[in-house]
C-alpha positions as a Markdown table, in Angstrom:
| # | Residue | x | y | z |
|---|---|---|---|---|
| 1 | Unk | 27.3 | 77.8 | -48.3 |
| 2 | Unk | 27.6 | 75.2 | -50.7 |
| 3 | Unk | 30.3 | 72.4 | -51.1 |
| 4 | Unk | 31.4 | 70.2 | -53.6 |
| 5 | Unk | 31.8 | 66.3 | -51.7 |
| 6 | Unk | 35.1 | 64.6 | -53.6 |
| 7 | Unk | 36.1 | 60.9 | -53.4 |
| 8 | Unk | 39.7 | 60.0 | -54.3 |
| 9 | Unk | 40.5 | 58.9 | -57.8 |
| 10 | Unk | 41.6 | 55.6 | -57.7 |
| 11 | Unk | 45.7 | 55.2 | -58.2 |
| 12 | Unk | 45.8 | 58.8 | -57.4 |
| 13 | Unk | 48.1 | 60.4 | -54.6 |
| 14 | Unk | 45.1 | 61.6 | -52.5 |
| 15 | Unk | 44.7 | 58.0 | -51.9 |
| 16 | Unk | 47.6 | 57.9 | -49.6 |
| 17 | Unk | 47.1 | 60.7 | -47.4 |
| 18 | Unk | 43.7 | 60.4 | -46.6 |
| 19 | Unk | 42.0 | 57.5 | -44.2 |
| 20 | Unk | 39.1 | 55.1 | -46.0 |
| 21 | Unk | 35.9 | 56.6 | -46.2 |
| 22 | Unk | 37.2 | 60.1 | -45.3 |
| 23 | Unk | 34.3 | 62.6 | -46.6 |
| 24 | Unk | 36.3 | 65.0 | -48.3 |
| 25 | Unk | 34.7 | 68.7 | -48.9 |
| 26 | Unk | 36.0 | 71.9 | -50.8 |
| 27 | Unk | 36.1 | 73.5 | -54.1 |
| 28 | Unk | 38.4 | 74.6 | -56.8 |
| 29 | Unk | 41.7 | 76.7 | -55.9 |
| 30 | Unk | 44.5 | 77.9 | -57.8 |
| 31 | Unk | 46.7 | 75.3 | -58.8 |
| 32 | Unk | 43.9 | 72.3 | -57.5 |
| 33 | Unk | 41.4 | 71.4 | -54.7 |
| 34 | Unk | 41.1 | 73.3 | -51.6 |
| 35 | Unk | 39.7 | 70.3 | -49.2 |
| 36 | Unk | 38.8 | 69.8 | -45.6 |
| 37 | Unk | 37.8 | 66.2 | -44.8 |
| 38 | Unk | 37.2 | 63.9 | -41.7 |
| 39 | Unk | 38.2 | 60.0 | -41.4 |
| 40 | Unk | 37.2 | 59.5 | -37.9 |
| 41 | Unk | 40.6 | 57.9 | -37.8 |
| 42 | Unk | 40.4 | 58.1 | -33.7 |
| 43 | Unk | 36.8 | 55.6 | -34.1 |
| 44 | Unk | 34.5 | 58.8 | -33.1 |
| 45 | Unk | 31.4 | 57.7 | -31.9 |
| 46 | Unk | 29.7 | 60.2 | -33.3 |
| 47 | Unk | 31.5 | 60.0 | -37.0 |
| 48 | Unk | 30.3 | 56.5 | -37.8 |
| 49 | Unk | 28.1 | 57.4 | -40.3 |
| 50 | Unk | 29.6 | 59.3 | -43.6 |
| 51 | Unk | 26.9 | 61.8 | -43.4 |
| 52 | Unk | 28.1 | 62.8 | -39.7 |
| 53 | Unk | 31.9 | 62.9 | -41.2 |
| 54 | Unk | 30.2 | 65.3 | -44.4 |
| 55 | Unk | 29.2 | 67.6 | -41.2 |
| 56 | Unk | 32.6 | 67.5 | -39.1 |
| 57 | Unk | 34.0 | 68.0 | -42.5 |
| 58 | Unk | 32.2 | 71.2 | -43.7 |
| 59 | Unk | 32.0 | 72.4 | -40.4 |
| 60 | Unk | 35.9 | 72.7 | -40.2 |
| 61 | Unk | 35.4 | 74.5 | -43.6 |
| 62 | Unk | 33.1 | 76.7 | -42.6 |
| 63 | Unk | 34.9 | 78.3 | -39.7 |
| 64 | Unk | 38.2 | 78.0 | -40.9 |
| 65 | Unk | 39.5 | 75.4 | -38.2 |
| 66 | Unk | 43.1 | 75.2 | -37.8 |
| 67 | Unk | 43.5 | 71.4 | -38.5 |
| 68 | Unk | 45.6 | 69.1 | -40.5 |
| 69 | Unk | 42.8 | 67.4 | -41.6 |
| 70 | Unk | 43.0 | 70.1 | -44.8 |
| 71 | Unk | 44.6 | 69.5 | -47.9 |
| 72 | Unk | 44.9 | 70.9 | -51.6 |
| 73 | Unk | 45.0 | 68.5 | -54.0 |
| 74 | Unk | 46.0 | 68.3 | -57.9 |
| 75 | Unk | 42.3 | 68.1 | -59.6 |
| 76 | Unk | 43.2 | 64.7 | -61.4 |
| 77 | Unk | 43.2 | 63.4 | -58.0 |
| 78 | Unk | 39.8 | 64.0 | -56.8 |
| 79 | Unk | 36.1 | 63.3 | -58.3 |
| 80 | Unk | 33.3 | 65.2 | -57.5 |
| 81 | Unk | 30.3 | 63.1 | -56.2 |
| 82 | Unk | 28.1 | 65.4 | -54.9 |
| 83 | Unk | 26.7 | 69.0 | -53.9 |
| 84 | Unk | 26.6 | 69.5 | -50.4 |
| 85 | Unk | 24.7 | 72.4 | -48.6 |
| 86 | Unk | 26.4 | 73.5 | -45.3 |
| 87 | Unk | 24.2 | 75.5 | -43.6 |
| 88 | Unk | 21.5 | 73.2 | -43.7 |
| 89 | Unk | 23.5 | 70.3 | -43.5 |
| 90 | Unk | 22.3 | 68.5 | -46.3 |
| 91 | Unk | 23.4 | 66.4 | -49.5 |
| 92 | Unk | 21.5 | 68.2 | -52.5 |
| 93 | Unk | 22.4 | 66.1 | -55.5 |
| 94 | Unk | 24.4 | 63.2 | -56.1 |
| 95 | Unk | 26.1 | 63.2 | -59.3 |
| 96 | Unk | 28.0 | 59.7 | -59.3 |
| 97 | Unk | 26.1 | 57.2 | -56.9 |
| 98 | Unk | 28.3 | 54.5 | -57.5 |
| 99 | Unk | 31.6 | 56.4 | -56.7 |
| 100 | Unk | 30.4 | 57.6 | -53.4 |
| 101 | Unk | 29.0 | 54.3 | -52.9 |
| 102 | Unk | 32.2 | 52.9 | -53.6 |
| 103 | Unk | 34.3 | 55.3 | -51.5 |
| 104 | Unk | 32.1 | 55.8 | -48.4 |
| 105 | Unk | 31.0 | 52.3 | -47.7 |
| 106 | Unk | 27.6 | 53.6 | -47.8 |
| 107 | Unk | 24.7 | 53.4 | -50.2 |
| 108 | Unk | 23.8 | 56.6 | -51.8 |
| 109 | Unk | 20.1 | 57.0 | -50.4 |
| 110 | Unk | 22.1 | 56.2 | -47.0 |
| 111 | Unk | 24.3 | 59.1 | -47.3 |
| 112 | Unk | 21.6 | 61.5 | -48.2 |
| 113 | Unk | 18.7 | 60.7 | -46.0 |
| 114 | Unk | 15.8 | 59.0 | -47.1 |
| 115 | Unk | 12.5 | 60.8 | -48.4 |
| 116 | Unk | 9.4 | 61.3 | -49.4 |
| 117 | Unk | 6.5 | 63.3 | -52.0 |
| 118 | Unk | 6.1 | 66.4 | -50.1 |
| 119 | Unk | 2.1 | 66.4 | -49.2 |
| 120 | Unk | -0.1 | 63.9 | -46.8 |
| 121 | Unk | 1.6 | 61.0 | -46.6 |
| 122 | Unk | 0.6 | 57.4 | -44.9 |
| 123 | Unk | 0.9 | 57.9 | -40.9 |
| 124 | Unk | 3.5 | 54.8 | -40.9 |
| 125 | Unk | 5.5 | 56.3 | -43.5 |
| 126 | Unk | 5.6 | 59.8 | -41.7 |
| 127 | Unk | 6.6 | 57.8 | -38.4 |
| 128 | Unk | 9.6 | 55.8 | -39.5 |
| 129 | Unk | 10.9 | 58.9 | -42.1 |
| 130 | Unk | 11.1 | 60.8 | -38.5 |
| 131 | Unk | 12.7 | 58.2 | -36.6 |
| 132 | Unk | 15.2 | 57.2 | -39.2 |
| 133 | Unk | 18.8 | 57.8 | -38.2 |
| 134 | Unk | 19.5 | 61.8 | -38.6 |
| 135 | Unk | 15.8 | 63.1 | -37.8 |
| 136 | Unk | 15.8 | 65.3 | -35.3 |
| 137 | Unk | 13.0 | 66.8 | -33.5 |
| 138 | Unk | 12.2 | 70.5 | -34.1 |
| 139 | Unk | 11.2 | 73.0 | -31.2 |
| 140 | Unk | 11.0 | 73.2 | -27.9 |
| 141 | Unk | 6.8 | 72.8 | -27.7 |
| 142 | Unk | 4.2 | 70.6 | -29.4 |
| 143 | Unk | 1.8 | 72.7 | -31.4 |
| 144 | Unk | -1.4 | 71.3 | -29.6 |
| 145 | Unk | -0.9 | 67.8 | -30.6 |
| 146 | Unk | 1.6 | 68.1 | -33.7 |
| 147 | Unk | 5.5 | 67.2 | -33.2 |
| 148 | Unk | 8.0 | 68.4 | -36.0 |
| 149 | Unk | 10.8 | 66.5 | -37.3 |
| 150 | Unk | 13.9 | 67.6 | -39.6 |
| 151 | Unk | 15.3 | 64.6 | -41.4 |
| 152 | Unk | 18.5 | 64.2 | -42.7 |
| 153 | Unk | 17.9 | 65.0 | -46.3 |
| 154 | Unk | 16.1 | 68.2 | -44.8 |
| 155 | Unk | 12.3 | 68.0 | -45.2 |
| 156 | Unk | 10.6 | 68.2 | -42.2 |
| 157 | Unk | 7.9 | 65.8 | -41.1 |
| 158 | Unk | 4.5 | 66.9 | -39.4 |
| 159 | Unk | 2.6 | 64.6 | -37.0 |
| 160 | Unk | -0.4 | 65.1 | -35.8 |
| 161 | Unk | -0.5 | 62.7 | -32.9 |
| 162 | Unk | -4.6 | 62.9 | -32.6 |
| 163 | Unk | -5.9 | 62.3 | -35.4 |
| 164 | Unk | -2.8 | 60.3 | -36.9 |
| 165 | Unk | -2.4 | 62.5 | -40.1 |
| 166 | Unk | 1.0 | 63.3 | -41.2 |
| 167 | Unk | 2.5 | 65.6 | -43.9 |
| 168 | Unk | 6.1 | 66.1 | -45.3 |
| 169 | Unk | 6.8 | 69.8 | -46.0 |
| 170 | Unk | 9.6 | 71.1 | -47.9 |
| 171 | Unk | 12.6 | 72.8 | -47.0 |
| 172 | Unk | 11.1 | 75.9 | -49.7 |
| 173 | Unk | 7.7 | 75.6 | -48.6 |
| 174 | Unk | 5.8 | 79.1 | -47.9 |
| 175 | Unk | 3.9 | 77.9 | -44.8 |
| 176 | Unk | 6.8 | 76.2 | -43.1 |
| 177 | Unk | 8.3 | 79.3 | -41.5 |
| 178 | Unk | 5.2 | 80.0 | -39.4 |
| 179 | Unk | 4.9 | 76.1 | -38.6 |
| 180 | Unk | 8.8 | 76.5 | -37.0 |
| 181 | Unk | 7.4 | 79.7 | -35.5 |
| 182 | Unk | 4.7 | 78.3 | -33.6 |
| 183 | Unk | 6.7 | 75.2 | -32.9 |
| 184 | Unk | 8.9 | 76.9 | -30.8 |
| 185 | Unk | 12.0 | 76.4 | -33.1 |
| 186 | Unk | 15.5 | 78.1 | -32.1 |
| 187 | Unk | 17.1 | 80.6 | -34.5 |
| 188 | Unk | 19.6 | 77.8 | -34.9 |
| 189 | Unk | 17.0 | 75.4 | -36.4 |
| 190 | Unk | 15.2 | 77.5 | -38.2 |
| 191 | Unk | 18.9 | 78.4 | -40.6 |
| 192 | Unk | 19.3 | 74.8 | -40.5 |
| 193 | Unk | 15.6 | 73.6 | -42.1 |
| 194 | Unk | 14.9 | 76.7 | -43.8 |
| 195 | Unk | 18.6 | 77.5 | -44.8 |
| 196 | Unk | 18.7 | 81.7 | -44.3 |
């Protein structure tokens, strides 16, 4: 399912009902913008980081949440930033870097995850894409020597431990179902690297 993310227009009446740095998902409606959005307005540990709010945010969305952290907004009041995809949990394209910048107290690469050229990639490179806040490990097995990670901007990084090679795969990539397969990956990870 995919989202738009909005920040507030500056001077506009969003401004006053919504908390600083509240990521703010939704889509067009009659009459405005449909939005959900979470400011961690309680100091959640676990909603420091916009990304993490993007996720509470779309979550709430997705399930139709009875909250009050939904709103519909005139669209004068809102600026589109970026595309966010829900099921995989990932920030696909960020159309005004400095707005969301501005807005989430973040820097753009920040918000979407860091990356790298799908292929071989350096060993060192590999290990600190993996480790970098919002990789997660994949599966519930090592294949042989190999450990899987999903990173935040949804590739998924492949270490081989052994001979200290390491490759970053693509979310669209042919072989990668077979890889979760054999990694052990729940049905739940699978939807959330490969999307379906």
């Amino acid at each position: 399912m995919m989202m738009t993310v909005y920040v507030p227009r500056e001077g506009a009446s969003a401004t006053a009902r919504l908390a600083p740095r509240s990521a703010i998902v939704g889509g067009p409606a009659d009459g405005g913008i449909d939005c959900h959005y979470e400011g961690a307005v309680y100091d959640q540990a676990n909603l420091v980081r916009f990304h993490d709010r993007l996720s509470c945010a779309a979550g709430r969305r997705i399930q139709r949440y009875p909250t009050t952290a939904r709103g519909r907004f005139p669209d004068d009041s809102l600026v589109p930033v970026a595309d966010y995809d829900a099921v995989r949990g990932v920030v696909l394209s960020v159309g005004d870097a400095a707005a969301l910048s501005a807005w989430s107290g973040e820097t753009a690469e920040d918000v979407v995850g860091a990356t790298l050229p799908p292929g071989r990639t350096a060993w060192t490179d590999a290990a600190v894409l993996a480790g970098a806040p919002g990789s997660r490990p994949i599966g519930t097995q090592r294949i042989g020597r190999v450990m899987l990670y999903r990173t935040q901007a949804g590739q998924v990084v492949h270490l081989d431990a052994m001979s200290h090679e390491a490759w970053v795969v693509s979310y669209d990539d042919e072989a990668l179902p077979d890889l979760l397969a054999r990694a052990g990956a729940s049905e739940a990870e699978r939807r959330m690297t490969i999307g379906t």
